[in-house]
C-alpha positions in Angstrom: 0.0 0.0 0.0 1.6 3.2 -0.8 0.7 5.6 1.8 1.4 9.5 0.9 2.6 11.1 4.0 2.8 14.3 2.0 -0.9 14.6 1.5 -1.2 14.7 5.4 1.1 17.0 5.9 -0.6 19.1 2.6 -4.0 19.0 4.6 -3.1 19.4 8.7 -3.8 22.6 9.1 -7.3 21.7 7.8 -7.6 19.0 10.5 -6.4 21.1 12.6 -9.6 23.0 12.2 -11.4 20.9 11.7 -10.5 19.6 15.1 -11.2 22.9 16.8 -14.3 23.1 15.7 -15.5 19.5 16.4 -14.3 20.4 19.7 -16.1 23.3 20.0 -19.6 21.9 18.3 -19.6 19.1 21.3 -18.7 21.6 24.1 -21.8 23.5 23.0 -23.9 20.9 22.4 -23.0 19.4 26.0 -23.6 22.5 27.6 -26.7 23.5 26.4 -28.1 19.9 26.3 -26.8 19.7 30.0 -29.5 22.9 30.6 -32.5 21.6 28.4 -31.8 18.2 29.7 -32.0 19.2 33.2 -35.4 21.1 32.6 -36.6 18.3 30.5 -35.4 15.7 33.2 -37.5 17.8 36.1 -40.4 17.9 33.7 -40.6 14.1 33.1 -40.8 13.6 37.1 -43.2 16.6 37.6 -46.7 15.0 38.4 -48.4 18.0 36.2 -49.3 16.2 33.0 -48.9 19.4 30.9 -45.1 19.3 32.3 -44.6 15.8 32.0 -46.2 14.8 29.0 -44.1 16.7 26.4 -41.3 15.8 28.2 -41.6 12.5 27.6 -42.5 13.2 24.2 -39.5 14.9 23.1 -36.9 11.9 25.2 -39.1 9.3 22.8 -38.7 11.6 19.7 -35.1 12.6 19.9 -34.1 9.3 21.1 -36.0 6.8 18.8 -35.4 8.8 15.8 -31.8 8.6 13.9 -29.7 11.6 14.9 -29.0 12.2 11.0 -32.2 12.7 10.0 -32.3 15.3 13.0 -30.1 17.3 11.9 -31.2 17.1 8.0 -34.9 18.3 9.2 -32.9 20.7 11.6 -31.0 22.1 9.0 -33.2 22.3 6.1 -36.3 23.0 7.8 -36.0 24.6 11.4 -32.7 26.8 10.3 -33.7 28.7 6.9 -36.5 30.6 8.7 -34.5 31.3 11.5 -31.7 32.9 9.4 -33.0 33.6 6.5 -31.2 30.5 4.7 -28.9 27.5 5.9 -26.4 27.6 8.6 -24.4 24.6 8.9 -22.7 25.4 12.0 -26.1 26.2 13.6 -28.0 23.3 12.7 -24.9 21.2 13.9 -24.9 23.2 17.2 -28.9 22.9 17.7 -29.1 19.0 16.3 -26.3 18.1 18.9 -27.8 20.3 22.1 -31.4 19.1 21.6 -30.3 15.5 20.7 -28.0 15.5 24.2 -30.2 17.1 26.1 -33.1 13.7 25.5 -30.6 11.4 26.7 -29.5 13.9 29.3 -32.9 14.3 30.8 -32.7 10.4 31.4 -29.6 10.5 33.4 -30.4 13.6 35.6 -34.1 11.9 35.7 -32.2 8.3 37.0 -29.4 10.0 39.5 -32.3 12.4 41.1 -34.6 9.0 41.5 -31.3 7.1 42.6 -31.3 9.4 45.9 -33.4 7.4 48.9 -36.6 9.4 49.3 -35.7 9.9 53.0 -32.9 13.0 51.9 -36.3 14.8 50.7 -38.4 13.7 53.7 -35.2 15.1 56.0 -34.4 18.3 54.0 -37.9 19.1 54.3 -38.3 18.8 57.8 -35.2 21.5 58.4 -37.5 23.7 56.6 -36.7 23.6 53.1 -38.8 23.9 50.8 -39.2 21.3 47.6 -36.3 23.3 45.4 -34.2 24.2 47.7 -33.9 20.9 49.2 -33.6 19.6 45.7 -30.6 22.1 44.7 -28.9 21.9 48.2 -29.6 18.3 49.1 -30.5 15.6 46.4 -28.8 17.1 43.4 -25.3 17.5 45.1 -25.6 13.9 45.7 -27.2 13.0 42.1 -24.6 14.7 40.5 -21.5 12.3 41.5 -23.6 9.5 40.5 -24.0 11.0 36.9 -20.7 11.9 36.1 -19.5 8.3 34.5 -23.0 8.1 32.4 -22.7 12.0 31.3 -19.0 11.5 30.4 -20.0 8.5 28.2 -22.6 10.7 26.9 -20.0 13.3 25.8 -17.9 11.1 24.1 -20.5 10.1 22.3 -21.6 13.2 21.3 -17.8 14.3 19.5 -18.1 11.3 17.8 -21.8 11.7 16.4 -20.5 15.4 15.4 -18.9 13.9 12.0 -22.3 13.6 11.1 -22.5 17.3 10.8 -20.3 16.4 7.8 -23.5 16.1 6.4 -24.4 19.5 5.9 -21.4 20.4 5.4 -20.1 22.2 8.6 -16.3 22.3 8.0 -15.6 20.0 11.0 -13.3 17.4 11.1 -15.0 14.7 8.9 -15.9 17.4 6.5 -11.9 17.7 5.5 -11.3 14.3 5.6 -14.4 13.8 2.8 -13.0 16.4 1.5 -9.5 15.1 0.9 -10.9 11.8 -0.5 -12.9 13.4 -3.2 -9.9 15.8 -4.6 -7.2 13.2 -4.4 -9.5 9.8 -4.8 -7.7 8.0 -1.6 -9.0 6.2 1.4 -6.1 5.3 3.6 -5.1 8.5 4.5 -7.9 11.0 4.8 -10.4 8.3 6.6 -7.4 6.7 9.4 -6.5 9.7 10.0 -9.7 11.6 11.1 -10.1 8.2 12.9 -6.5 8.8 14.6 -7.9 11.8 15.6 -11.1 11.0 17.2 -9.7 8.2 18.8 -7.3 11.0 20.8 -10.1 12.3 21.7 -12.1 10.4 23.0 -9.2 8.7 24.7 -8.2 11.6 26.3 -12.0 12.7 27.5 -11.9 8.9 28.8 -8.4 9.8 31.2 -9.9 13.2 32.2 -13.2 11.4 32.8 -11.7 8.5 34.8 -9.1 10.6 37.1 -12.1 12.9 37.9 -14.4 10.0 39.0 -11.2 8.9 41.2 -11.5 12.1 43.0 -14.7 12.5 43.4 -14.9 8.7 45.0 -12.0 9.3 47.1 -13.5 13.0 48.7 
């Protein structure tokens, strides 16, 4: 297999960034997933059908439905009137947040359910009321329990941002389709966005890991 080196080197700085941005499309889409998934989370739980209802609504949508055709109807139907045309970078950015925030919702909805009832029953006899024993009581305690499930959800969320190669967001997929279709070659462009990714994600996993360590140990 002859393997050009030089057609790496020709196209780094576009993986480079490429990289950034993928980076930077998954820190978004974490972030503001983490926030709808949190209020779509509490919903689901809320006894008030016209709070729970839609929230398990959207969880069933965004999760039974393939994340590429969310972000095709995202960015050729939700986008255009929005800005007036197509914006790759926001669709990519709004298909990732809302499709992280359903799977989200499930892991804040299982760590607040994972707390024993009697933390409530406690909090509330100090005084508290409902949120404030919820914010200073149960979700301290929920949050160390979601860490490992909402780092496995981030990694999976840098990897499912190649499919914003789709609509052609210059990420880091995008140059490595990119490369293929100008030079005609597999090896290079496709093992070495995989090469990539898989730094990544391995690093996230470290990070991920050494965190859960501390958190265990305090």
């Amino acid at each position: 297999m002859d393997f050009r080196w030089d057609l790496l080197a020709e196209y780094g700085p576009f993986f480079v960034k490429g990289t950034v941005l993928t980076i930077g499309l998954s820190i978004a889409g974490i972030l503001i997933g983490t926030v709808f998934g949190l209020l779509i989370g509490l919903g689901k739980m809320m006894k008030n059908k016209y709070f729970s209802l839609p929230a398990k609504w959207y969880i069933a949508f965004f999760r039974g439905t393939p994340f590429m055709v969310q972000i095709l109807l995202i960015h050729f139907a939700v986008i255009p009137p929005i800005f007036g045309g197509t914006n790759s970078i926001a669709a990519a950015i709004v298909a990732l947040s809302l499709n992280s925030a359903a799977y989200i919702a499930e892991i804040f909805r299982a760590g607040i359910q994972s707390i024993d009832r009697g933390q409530m029953e406690a909090s509330r006899s100090l005084g508290m009321n409902h949120m404030q024993s919820m914010v200073y009581v149960i979700l301290p305690q929920a949050v160390k329990r979601m860490i490992p499930p909402l780092g496995n959800q981030f990694i999976v969320l840098i990897k499912d941002s190649s499919l914003a190669a789709l609509v052609a967001a210059p990420e880091l997929m995008y140059w490595g389709q990119v490369m293929q279709g100008q030079y005609y070659r597999v090896w290079e462009p496709y093992l070495a966005v995989a090469a990539i990714y898989l730094v990544l994600t391995l690093s996230l996993s470290f990070l991920l890991s050494r965190l859960e360590s501390r958190l265990s140990t305090e």
